[in-house]
Structures are given as structure tokens and as C-alpha cells.
Backbone as CSV, one residue per row, in Angstrom:
resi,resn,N_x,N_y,N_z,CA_x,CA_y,CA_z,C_x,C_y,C_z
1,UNK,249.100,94.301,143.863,247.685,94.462,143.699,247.288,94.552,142.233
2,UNK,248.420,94.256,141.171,247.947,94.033,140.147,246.407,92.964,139.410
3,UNK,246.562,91.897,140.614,245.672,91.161,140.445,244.277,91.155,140.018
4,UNK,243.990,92.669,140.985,242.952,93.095,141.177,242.052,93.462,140.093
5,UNK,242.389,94.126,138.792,241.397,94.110,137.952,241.187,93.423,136.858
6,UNK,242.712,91.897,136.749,242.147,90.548,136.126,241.245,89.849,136.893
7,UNK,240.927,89.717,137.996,239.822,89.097,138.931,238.369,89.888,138.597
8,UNK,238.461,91.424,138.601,237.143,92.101,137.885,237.061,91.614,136.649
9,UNK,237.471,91.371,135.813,237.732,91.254,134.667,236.670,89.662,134.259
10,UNK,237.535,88.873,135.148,237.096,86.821,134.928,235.829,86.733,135.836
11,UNK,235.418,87.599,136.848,234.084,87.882,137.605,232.921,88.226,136.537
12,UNK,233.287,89.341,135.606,232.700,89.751,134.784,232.257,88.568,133.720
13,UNK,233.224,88.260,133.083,233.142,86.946,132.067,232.461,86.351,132.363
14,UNK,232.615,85.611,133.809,231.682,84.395,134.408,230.235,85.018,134.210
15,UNK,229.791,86.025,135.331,228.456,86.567,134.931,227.796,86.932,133.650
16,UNK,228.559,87.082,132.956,227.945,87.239,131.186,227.606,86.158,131.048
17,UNK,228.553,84.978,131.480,228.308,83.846,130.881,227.306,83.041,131.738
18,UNK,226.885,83.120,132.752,225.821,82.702,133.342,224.603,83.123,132.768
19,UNK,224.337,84.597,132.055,222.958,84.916,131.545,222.919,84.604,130.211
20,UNK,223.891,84.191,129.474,223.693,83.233,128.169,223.988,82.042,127.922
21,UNK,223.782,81.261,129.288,223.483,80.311,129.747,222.385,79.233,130.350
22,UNK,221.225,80.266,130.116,220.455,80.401,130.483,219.543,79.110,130.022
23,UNK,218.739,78.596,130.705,217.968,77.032,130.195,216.775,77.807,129.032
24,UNK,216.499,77.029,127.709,216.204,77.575,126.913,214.111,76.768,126.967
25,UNK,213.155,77.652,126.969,212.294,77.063,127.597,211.518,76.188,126.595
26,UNK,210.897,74.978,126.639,210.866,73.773,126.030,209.797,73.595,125.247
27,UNK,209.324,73.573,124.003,208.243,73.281,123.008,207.059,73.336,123.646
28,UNK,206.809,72.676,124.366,205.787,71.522,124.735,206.292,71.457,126.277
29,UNK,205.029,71.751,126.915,204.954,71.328,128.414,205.848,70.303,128.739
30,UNK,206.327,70.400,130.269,206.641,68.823,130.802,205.386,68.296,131.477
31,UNK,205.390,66.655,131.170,204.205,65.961,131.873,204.934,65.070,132.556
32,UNK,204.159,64.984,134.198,204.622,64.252,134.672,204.204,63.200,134.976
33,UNK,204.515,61.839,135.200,203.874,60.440,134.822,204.285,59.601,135.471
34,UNK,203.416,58.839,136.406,204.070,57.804,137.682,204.091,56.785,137.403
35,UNK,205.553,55.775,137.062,205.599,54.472,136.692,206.127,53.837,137.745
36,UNK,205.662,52.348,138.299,206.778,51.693,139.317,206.942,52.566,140.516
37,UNK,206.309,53.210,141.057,206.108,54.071,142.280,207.291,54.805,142.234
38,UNK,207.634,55.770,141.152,208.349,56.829,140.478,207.629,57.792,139.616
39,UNK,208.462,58.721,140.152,207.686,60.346,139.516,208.900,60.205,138.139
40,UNK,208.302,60.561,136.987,209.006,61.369,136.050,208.158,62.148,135.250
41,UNK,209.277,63.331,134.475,209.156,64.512,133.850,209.782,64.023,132.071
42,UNK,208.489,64.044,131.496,208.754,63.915,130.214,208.662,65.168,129.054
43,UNK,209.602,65.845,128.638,209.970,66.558,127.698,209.718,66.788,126.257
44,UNK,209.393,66.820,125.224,209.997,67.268,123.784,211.072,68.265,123.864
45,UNK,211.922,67.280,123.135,213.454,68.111,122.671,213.562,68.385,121.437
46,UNK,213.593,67.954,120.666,213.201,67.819,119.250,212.049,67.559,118.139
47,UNK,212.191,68.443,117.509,210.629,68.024,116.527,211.408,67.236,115.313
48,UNK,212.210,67.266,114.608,212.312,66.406,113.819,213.818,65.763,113.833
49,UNK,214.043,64.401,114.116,212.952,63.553,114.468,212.328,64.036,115.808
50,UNK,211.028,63.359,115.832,210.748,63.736,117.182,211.070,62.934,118.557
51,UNK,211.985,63.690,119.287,212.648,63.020,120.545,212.390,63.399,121.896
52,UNK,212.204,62.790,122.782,211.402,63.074,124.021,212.793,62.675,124.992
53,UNK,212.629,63.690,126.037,213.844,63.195,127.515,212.932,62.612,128.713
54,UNK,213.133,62.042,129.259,212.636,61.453,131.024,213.536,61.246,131.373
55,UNK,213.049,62.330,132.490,214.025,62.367,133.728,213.244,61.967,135.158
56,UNK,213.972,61.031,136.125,212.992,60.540,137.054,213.442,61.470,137.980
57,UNK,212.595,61.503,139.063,212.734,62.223,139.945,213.444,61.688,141.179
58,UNK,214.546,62.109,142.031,215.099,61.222,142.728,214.389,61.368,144.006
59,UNK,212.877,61.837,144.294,212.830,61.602,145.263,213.655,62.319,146.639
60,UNK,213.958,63.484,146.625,214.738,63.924,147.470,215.699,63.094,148.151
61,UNK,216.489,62.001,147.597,217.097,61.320,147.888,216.794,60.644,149.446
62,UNK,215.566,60.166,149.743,215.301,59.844,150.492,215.123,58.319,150.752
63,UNK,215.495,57.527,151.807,216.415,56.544,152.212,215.262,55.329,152.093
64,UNK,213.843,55.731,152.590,212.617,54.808,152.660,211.865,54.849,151.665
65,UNK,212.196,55.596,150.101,211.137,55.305,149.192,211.034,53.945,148.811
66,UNK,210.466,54.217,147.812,210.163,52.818,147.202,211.677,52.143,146.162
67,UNK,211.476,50.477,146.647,212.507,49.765,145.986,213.342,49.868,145.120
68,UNK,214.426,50.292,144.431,214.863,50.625,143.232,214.383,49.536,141.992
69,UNK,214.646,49.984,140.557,213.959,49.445,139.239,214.951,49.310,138.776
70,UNK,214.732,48.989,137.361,215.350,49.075,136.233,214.714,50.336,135.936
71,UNK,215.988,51.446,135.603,215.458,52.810,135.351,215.401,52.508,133.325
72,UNK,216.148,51.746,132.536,215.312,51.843,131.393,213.824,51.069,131.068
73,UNK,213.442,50.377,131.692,212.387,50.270,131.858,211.242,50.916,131.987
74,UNK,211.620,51.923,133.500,210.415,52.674,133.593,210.879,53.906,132.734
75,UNK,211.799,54.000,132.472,212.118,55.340,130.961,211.217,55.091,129.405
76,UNK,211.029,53.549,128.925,210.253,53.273,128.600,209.135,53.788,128.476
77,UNK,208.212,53.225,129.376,207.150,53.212,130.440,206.575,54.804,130.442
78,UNK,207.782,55.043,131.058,206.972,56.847,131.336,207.476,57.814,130.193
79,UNK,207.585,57.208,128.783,207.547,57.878,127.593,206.328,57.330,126.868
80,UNK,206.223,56.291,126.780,204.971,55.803,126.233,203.577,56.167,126.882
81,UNK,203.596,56.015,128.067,202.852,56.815,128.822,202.300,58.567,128.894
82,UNK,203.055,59.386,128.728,203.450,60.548,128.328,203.192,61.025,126.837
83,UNK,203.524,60.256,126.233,202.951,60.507,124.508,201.914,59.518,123.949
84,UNK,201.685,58.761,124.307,201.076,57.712,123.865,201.576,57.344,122.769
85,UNK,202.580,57.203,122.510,203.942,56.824,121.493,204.743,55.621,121.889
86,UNK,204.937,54.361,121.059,205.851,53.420,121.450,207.074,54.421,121.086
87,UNK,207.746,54.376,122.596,209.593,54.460,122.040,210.611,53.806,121.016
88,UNK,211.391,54.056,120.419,212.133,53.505,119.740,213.258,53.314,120.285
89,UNK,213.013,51.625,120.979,214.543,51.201,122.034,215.705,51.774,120.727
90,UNK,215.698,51.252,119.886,217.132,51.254,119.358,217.779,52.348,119.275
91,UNK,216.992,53.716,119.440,216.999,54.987,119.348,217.732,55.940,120.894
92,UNK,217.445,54.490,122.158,217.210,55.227,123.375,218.802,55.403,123.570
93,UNK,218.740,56.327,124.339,220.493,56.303,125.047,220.162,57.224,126.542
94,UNK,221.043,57.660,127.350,221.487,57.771,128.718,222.489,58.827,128.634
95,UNK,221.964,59.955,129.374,223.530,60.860,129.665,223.774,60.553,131.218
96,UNK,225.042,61.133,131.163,225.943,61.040,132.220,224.696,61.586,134.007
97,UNK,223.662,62.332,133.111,223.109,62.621,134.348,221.905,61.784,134.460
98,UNK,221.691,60.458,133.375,220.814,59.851,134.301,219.564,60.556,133.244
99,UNK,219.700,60.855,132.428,218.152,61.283,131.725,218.231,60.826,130.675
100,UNK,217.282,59.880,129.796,216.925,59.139,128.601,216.397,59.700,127.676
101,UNK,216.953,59.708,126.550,216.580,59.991,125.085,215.784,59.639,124.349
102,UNK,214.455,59.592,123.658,214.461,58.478,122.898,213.573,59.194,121.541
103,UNK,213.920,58.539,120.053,213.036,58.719,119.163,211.253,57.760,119.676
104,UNK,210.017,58.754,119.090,209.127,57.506,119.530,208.491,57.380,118.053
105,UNK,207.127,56.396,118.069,206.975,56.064,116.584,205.434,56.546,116.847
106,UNK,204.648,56.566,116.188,203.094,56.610,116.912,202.346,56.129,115.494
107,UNK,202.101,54.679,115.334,201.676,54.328,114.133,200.140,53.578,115.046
């Protein structure tokens, strides 16, 4: 039964580490903006440069929505839309979960 109070111990750790883990709350509202019969949530992440995330909404993964897209497209779309800022493609990139980056320009 030695076990027993390295398991209190890594229980503990984990829970510390869940409350300084915590999602850190974001500049600037999220707006949400319907492109291509898709919901997305557009962000500020950064003020300098200034960089915006969209993330689409999957729709509760539901089987009869509407057609699939080109998701950089409407990532595009529902950043420019959202800021009234052209994006800066060369700027854009993609994480592993599917949410887009992008510098925008607003000249």
C-alpha cells in the first residue's frame, strides 16, 4: 500500500495543473459570422502583429447539414467579414485542430 500516497501526490499535481491551465480570456469579443452556410467564431490573438483565429463550428457533427467547402476559403471569408480586414494569405496557417491563423491588413 505504498502506492497510496504517490497516487495522492500525481492527483494533486494534475489538479494544480488543471487551474493553471486555465483558458486565458481574449482581447476582444468573439464574433460570429456565417459564410457558405457555416457558423464561425472569429477571435483577436494578437495585437502586434495583429492576428485573428476562425474557428468553424462543426455543427454538432450532424450528418444532414449543409455540403462540405473549402474550409480555407470560408476562413478567409469569415475573417474579412469579421474585421473588415483583407487577410494576409501568405500569413495564414492551420493547427492540428482545424483553426486558422491569419495576419490581416486594413488599408
Amino acid at each position: 500500500m505504498k502506492l497510496r500516497p504517490a497516487l495522492l501526490a500525481v492527483a494533486a499535481l494534475a489538479s494544480s495543473a488543471a487551474v493553471f491551465a486555465s483558458p486565458i480570456s481574449a482581447k476582444e469579443e468573439t464574433k460570429s459570422v456565417f459564410v457558405m452556410s457555416r457558423t464561425w467564431a472569429v477571435t483577436q490573438v494578437s495585437d502586434a502583429p495583429v492576428v485573428y483565429r476562425a474557428t468553424r463550428d462543426n455543427n454538432n457533427l450532424n450528418p444532414f447539414g449543409p455540403p462540405p467547402r473549402l474550409r480555407t476559403v470560408q476562413a478567409i471569408a469569415a475573417i474579412q467579414q469579421a474585421t473588415g480586414c483583407k487577410p494576409i494569405v501568405a500569413s495564414m496557417y492551420q493547427n492540428i485542430s482545424g483553426q486558422f491563423f491569419s495576419q490581416v491588413s486594413c488599408n
